[in-house]
C-alpha positions in Angstrom: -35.3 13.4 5.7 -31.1 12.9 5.4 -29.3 11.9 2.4 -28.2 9.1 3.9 -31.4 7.4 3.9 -30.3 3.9 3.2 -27.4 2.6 5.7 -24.5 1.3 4.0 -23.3 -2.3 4.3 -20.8 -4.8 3.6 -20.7 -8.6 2.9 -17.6 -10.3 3.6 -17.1 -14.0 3.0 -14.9 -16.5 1.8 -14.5 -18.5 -1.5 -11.9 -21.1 -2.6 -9.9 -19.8 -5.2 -8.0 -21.6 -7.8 -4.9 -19.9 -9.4 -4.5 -19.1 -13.1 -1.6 -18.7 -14.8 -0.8 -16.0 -16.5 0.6 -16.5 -20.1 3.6 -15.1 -21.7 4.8 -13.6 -18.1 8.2 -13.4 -16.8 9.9 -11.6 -13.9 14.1 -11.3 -12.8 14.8 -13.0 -9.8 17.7 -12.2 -7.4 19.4 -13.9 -4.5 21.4 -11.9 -2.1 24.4 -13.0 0.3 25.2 -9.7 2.8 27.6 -9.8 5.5 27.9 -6.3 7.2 29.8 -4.9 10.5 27.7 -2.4 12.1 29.7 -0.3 14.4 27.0 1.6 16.6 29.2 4.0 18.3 29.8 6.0 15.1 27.4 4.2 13.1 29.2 3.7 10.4 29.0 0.2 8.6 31.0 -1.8 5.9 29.5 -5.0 4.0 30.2 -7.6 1.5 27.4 -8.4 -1.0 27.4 -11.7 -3.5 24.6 -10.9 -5.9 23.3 -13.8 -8.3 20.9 -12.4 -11.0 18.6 -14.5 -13.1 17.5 -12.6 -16.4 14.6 -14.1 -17.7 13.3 -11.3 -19.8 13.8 -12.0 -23.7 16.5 -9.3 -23.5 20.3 -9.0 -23.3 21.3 -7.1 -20.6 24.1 -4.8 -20.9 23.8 -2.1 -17.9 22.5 -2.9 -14.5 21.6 0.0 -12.0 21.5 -0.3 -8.3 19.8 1.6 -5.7 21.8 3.2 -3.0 19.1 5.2 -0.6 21.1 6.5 1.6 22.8 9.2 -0.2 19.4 11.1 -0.4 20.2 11.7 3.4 22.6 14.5 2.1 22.6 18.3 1.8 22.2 18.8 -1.8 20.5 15.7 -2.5 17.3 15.9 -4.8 15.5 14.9 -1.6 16.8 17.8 -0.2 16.1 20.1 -3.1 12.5 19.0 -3.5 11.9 19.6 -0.1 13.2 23.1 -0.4 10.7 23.6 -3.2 7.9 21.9 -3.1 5.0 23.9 -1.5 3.8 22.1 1.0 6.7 19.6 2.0 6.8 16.8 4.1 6.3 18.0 8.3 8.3 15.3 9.1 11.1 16.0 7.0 11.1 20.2 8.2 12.4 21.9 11.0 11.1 24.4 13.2 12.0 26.9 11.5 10.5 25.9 8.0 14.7 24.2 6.9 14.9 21.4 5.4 16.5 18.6 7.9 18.7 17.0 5.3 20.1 20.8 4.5 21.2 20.5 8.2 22.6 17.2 8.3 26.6 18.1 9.5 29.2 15.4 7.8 28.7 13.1 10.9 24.9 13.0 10.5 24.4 12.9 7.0 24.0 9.4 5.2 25.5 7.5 2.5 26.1 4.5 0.7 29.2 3.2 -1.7 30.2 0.9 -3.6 34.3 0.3 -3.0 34.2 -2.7 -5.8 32.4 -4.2 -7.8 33.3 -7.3 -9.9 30.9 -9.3 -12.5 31.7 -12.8 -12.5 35.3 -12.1 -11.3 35.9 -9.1 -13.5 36.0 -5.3 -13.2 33.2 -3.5 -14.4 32.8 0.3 -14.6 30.4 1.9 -12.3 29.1 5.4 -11.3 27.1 7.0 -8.8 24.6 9.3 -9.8 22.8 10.2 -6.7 21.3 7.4 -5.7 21.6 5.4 -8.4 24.7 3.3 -8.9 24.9 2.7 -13.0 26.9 0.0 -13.8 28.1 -1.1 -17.2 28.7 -4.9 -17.8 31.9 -6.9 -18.4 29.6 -9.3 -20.0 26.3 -8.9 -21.4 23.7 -11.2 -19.3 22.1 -13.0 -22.1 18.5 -13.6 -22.3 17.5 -16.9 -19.5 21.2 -16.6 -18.1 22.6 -15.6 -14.8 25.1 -13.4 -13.8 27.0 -13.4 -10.3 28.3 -10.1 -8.6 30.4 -9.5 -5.6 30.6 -6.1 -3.8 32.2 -4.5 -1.2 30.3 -1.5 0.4 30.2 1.2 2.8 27.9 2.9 4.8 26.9 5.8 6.8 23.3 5.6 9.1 21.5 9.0 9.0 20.1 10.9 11.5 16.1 9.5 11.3 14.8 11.9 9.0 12.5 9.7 6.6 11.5 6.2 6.9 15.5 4.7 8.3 17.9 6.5 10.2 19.3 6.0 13.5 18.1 8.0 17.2 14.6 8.1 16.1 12.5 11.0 18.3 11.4 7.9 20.3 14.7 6.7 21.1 15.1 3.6 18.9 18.5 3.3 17.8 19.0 1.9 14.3 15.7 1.7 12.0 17.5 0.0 8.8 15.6 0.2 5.8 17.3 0.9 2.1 20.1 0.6 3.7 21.9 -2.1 1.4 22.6 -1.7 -2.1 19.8 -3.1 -3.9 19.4 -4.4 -7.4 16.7 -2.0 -9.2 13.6 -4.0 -11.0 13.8 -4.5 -14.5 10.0 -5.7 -16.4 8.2 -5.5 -19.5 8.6 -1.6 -19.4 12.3 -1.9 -19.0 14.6 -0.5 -15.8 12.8 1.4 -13.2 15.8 2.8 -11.9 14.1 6.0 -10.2 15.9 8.1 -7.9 15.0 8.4 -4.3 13.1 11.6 -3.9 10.4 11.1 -1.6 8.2 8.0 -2.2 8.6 4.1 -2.3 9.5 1.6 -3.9 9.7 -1.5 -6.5 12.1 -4.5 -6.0 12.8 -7.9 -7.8 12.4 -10.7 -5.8 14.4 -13.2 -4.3 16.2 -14.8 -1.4 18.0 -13.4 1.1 21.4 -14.2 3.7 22.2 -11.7 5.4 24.9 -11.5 8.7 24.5 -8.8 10.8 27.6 -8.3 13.4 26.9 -5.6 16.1 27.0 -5.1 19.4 25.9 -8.0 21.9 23.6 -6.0 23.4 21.8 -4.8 21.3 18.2 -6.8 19.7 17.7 -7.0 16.5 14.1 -7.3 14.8 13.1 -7.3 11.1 13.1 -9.3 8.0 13.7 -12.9 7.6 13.9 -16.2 10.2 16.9 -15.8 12.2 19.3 -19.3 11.7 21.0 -18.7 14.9 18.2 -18.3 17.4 19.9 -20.7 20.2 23.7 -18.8 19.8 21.9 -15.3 19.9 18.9 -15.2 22.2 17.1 -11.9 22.9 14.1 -13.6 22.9 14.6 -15.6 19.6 15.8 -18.9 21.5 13.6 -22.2 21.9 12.2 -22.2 25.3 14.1 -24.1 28.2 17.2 -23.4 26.0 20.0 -21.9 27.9 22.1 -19.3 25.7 25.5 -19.6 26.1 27.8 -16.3 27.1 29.5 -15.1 23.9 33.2 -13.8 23.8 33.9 -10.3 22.9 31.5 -7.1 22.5 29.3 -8.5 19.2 27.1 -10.5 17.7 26.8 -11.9 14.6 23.0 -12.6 13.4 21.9 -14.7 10.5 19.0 -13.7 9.1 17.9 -16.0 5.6 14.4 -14.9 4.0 13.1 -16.3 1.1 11.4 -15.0 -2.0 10.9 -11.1 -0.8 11.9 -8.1 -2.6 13.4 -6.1 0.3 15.3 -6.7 3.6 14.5 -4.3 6.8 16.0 -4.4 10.0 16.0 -2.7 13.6 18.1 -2.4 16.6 17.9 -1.3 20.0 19.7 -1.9 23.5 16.4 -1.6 25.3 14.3 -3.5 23.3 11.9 -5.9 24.5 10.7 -8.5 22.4 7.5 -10.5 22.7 6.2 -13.4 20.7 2.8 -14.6 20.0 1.9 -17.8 17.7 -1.2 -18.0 16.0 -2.8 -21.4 15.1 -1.8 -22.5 11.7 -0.5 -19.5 11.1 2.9 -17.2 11.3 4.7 -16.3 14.0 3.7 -12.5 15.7 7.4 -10.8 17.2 6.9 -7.5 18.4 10.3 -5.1 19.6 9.3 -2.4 21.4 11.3 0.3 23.8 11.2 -0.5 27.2 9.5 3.0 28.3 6.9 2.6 31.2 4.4 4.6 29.6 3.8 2.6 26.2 3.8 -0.9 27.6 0.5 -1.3 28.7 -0.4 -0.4 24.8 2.1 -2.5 23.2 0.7 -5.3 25.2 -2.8 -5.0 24.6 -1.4 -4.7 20.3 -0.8 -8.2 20.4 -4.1 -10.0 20.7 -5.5 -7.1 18.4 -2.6 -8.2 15.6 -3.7 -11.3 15.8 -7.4 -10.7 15.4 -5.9 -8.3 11.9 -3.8 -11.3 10.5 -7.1 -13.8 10.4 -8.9 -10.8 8.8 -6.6 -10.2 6.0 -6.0 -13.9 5.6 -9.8 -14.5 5.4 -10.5 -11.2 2.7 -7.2 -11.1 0.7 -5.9 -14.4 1.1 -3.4 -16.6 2.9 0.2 -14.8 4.1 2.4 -16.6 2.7 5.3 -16.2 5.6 5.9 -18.1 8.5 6.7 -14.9 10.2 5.6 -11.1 10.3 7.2 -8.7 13.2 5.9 -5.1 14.2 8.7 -3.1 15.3 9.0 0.7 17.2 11.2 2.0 14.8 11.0 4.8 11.7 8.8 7.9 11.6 5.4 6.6 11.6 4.5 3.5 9.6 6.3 1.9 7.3 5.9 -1.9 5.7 9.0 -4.5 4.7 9.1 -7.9 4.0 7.9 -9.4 6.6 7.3 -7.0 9.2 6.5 -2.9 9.8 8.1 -0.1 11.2 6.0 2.0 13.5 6.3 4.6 16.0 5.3 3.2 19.2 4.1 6.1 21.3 0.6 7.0 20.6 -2.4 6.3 21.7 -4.2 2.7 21.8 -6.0 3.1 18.7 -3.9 5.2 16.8 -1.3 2.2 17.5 -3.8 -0.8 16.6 -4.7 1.5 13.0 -1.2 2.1 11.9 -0.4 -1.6 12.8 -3.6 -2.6 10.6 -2.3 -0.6 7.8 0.8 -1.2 7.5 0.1 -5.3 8.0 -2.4 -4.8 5.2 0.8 -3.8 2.8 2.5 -7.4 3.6 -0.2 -8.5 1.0 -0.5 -5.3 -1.4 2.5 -4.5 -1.6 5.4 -7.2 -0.1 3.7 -10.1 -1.5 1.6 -8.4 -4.8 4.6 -6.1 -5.0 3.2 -3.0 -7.3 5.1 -1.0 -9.1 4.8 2.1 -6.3 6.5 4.8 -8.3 3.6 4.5 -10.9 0.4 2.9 -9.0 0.8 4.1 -5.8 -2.6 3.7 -5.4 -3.1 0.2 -6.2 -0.6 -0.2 -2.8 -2.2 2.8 -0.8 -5.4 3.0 -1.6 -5.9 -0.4 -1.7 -4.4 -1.4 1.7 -6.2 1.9 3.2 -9.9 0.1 2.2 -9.1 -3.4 3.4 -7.4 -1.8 6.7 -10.5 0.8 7.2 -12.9 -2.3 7.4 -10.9 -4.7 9.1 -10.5 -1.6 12.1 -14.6 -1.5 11.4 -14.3 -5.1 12.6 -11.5 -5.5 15.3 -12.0 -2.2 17.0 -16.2 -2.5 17.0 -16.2 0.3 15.3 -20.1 -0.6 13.5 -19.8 2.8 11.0 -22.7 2.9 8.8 -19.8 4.2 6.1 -16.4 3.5 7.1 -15.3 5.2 4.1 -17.1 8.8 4.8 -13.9 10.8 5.7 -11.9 8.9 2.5 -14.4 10.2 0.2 -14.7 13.9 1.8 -11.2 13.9 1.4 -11.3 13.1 -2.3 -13.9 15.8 -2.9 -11.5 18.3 -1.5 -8.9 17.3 -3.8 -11.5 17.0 -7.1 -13.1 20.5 -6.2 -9.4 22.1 -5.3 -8.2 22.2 -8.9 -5.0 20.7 -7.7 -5.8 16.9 -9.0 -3.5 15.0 -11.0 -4.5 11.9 -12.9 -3.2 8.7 -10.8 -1.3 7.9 -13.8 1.3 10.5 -12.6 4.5 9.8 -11.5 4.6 9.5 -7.8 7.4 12.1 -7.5 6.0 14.2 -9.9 2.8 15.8 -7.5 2.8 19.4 -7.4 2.3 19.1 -4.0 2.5 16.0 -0.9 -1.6 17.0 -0.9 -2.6 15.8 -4.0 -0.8 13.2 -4.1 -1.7 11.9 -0.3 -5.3 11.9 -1.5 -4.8 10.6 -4.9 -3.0 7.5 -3.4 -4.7 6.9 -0.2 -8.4 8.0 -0.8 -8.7 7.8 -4.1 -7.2 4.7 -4.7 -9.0 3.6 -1.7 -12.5 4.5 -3.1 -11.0 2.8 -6.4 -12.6 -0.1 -4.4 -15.0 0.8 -2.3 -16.6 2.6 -5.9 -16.5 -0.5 -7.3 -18.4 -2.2 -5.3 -20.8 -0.3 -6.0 -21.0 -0.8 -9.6 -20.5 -4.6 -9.9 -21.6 -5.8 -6.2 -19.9 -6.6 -2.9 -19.3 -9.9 -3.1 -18.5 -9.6 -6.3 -15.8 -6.7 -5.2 -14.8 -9.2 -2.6 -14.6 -12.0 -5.0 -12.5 -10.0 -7.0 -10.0 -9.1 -4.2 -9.1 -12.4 -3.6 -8.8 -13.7 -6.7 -6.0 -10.6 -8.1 -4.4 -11.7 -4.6 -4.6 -15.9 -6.1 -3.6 -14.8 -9.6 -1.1 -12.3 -9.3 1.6 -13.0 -6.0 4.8 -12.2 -6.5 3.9 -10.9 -10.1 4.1 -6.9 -9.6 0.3 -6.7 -11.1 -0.5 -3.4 -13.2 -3.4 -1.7 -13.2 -4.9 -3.5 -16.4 -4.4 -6.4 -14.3 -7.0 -5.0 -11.2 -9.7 -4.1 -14.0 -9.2 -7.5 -16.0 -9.8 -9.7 -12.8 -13.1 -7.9 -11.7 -13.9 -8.4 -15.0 -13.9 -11.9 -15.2 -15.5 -12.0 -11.8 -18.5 -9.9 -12.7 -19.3 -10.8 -16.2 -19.2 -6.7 -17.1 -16.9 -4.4 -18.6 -15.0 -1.9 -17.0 -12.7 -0.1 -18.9 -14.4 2.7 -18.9 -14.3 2.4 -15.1 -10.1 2.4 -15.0 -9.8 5.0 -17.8 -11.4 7.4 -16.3 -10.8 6.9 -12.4 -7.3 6.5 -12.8 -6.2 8.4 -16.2 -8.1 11.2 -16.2 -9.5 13.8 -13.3 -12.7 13.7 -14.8 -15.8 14.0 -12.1 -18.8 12.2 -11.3 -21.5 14.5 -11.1 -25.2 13.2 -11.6 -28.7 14.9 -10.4 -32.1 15.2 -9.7 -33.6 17.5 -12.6 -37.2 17.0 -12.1 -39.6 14.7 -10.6 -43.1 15.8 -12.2 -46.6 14.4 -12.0 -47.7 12.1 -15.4 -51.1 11.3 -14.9 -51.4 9.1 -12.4 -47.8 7.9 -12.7 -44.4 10.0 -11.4 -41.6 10.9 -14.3 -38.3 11.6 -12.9 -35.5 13.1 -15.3 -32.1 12.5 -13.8 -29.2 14.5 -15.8 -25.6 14.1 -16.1 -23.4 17.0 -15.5 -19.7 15.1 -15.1 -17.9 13.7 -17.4 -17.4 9.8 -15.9 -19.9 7.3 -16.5 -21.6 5.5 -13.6 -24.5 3.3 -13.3 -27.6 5.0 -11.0 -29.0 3.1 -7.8 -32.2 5.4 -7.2 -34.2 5.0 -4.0 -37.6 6.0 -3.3 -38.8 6.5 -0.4 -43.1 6.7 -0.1 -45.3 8.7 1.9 -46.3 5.2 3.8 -42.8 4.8 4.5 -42.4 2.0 2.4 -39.2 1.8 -0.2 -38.1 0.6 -3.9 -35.5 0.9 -5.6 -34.7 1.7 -9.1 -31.3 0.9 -11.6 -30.4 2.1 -14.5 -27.2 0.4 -15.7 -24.5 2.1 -18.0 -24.6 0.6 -21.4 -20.9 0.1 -21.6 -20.9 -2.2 -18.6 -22.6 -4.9 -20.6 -24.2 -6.4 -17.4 -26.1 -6.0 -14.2 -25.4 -6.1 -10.6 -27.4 -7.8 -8.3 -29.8 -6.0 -6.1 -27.4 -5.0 -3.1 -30.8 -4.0 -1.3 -32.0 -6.7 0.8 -35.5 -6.8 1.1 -36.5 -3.8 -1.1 -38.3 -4.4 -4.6 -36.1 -3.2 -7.4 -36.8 -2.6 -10.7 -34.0 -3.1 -13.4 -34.8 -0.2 -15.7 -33.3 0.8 -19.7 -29.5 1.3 -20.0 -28.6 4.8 -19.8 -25.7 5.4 -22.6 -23.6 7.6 -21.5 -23.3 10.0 -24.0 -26.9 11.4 -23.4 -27.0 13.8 -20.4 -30.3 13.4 -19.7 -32.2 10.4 -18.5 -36.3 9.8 -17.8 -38.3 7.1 -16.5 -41.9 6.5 -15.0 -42.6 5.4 -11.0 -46.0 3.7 -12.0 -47.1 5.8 -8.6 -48.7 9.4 -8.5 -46.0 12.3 -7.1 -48.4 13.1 -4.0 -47.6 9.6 -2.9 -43.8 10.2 -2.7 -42.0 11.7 0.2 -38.5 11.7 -1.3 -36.0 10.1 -4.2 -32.3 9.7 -3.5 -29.3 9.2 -5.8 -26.8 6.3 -4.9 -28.4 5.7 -0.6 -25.3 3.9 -0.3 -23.0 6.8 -0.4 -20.2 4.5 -2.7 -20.7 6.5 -5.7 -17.6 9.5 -5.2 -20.3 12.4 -6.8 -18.6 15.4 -5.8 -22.1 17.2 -5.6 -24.6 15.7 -2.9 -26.9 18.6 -2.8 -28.6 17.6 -6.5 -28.5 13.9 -5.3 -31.5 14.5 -3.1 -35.3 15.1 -4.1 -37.8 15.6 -1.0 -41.7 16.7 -1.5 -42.6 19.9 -0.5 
């Protein structure tokens, strides 16, 4: 008899959703006008940047902080140092001989970004650079509901690829151009969140975009935003029958306008071809990719499959809200921007569908949502990594009994390492890329996948869409997660966040003792971790025949529906958590059992599985 007795499954359906406001909620807004000159034989580029910020916090604003990302490319850096000290850095980010790359980045090679001026409202202010933070201290004050317009000039150097942008990827793509601008940092409820750029992502205030891109003619460009000058530029862009007429000189200039997003990405290559697929009343597909013989066939066979992910996330999240989403071969493995992705292009067919899958699955976690990455990584991660295992489940025919086994093995490595840190850590302050890898992307993953299990798949479905309805463009907050499948499920679930996401502390729950009672069965179940959790109990009879039996927590407040098609349940007494130990009756004699299982679904993250199990001798 095998532990996993019971098969897992999944109910996926849809539900109209009606927004609800949120009360007493304000966000900044931004709207930026770029011009830049990129010249690609040094790659070295200069830009002009008109910044109108909205403040409509309750607060006077005296300091504003900018990001500048490109000077983490830099020997030095605090990138740099944290790679040089961190124990198990970043394989991307190392050479050969165990170096840092950015400690070998020559003057040519290395990034940077700077400010050259910087006016507010047509006077001086004083700035700094610190890193990659640009502090700036106000001529003005922006009061409370008013605006305040900037104008910059700005330099730039494109690094060698090393993480996430750079230029002459290991592919050959030219010029992957992410945080490459200087970009306004958030300001919420908590105040700035002006972090420097050590090694993770990132948080942005929305707006719109207008950008102009001047580079050479040959070169096609990709990324975020709808390009204004299609039938001028061509590449690919231009209405079809349209004939493009030769332009004067060596460049082009590309206008790009992109509205409400809270970042702007964008790629270059001379050899880049670009394909196009429309979906039905929905965006527009582009994919750039290198035009290298032996990835073509791949890239090809992407498109239908990125269509087939697009109606799945539109179905289980909700609608994307863009007219346009573009998958580029550009970065150092996958990336998502507004609007599109950076991947790297050569790898196998499925390992190309799954990176597109979860990277697309970001354009509604995280470029539409827009969480606060720096502290919930997970609630972008983990929570992209569970929509984007099922949808590959569904587009790939992948039929897993448990699409999620490998994302919970890997968070019982990390809970039984003694090297987990409570998800409320800073992103950049991991001891080590391990823990936090798993802490984002499988435990922030089961985050979901565990929840189900306590309130109900379609509830947990229910409650995906409707944080998606509630809280666009709204940078949700953990509390904000919890309160929504809340509301959907009738239960409560602080204790659920509090201790998943706060704390490392383990669910461990077992099989004591099944004894004989007469002619009835008692079975004492016991509690050895310290996180509550509801118990689905199967039996499993000696005629082959099945029930089920649930004992809810108390401090849920409610029930779930029976998740067990077809198999009697019994609802039995709430099991407060404080007691360890737990009893009830089977009104059956113990000769008639053949064996008793702990949570057949396999949802509940118990980092013991051998206690789990009862079988008749």
């Amino acid at each position: 008899m095998t532990k996993s007795i019971f098969s897992f499954f999944t109910v996926l359906f849809t539900i109209g959703l009606i927004a609800q406001n949120k009360t007493n909620y304000w966000q900044q807004h931004v709207d930026y006008t770029m011009e830049v000159d990129m010249d690609v034989d040094n790659f070295k580029y200069t830009g002009t940047q008109t910044l109108v910020y909205t403040n409509n916090s309750p607060d006077e604003l005296k300091r504003i902080f900018f990001h500048l990302y490109f000077n983490a490319f830099q020997p030095g850096s605090e990138m740099d140092i944290r790679l040089q000290t961190i124990e198990d850095p970043d394989g991307r980010m190392i050479t050969d001989n165990k170096k840092s790359r950015i400690s070998t980045l020559s003057e040519t090679e290395m990034g940077y970004l700077h400010a050259t001026s910087l006016v507010q409202d047509g006077k001086k202010v004083t700035f700094s650079e610190e890193g990659t933070v640009l502090v700036v201290d106000l001529a003005s004050p922006i009061p409370a509901g008013g605006k305040s317009t900037f104008n910059m000039d700005f330099k730039g150097q494109v690094p060698l690829q090393v993480r996430r942008s750079g230029r002459n990827s290991s592919e050959g793509v030219a010029l992957s151009m992410s945080q490459w601008y200087p970009k306004l940092a958030e300001y919420d409820f908590e105040g700035w969140h002006a972090d420097p750029y050590i090694a993770r992502e990132f948080h942005g205030v929305w707006g719109d975009f207008d950008v102009k891109l001047t580079l050479d003619k040959e070169y096609t460009v990709g990324g975020t935003g709808y390009l204004q000058n299609a039938d001028e530029i061509g590449h690919g862009y231009e209405t079809p029958g349209t004939k493009i007429k030769k332009q004067k000189g060596k460049t082009l200039t590309w206008h790009f306008k992109a509205p409400m997003v809270h970042d702007f990405m964008w790629a270059a290559d001379p050899d880049y071809i670009h394909d196009i697929q429309q979906i039905p009343d929905g965006p527009e597909l582009h994919f750039l990719y290198k035009n290298n013989p032996e990835i073509l066939e791949n890239w090809k066979n992407l498109q239908p499959k990125t269509v087939e992910a697009m109606a799945f996330f539109n179905t289980n999240i909700g609608p994307y809200p863009y007219k346009q989403y573009s998958v580029i071969q550009g970065g150092d493995g996958g990336m998502e921007y507004a609007m599109g992705t950076l991947i790297t292009g050569e790898r196998k067919f499925s390992s190309l569908v799954g990176v597109m899958a979860h990277e697309m699955a970001h354009s509604w976690f995280q470029q539409v949502l827009g969480t606060n990455e720096a502290k919930h990584e997970w609630m972008d991660e983990g929570f992209t990594s569970f929509i984007s295992t099922l949808c590959m489940n569904h587009i790939m025919n992948q039929e897993k009994n448990n699409p999620f086994e490998n994302t919970y093995k890997g968070y019982r490595n990390l809970a039984l390492s003694g090297k987990e840190q409570p998800q409320s850590t800073h992103a950049d302050r991991y001891a080590l890329n391990f823990a936090y890898g798993i802490s984002a992307y499988s435990k922030g993953s089961i985050f979901l996948s565990q929840l189900g299990y306590v309130i109900g798949q379609d509830k947990l479905m229910e409650t995906i869409r409707t944080y998606y309805a509630d809280f666009k463009l709204k940078h949700p907050i953990p509390n904000d997660v919890k309160r929504t499948a809340e509301k959907v499920s009738g239960m409560e679930l602080d204790w659920y966040l509090t201790d998943w996401t706060q704390t490392t502390n383990t669910i461990d729950y077992g099989i004591k003792e099944v004894t004989a009672s007469d002619t009835n069965t008692k079975v004492t179940l016991e509690r050895i971790g310290l996180m509550p959790m509801p118990m689905d109990i199967l039996v499993v009879y000696t005629d082959d025949t099945r029930e089920t039996f649930y004992a809810p927590l108390r401090m849920m407040r409610g029930e779930k529906e029976n998740p067990y098609t077809g198999i009697e349940r019994t609802v039995l007494n709430d099991w407060p958590w404080a007691y360890p130990i737990y009893e009830f009756v089977i009104d059956k004699p113990l000769s008639s059992i053949k064996g008793i299982v702990l949570d057949p679904s396999q949802l509940m993250a118990d980092v013991n599985l051998e206690n789990n199990v009862w079988q008749a001798e």
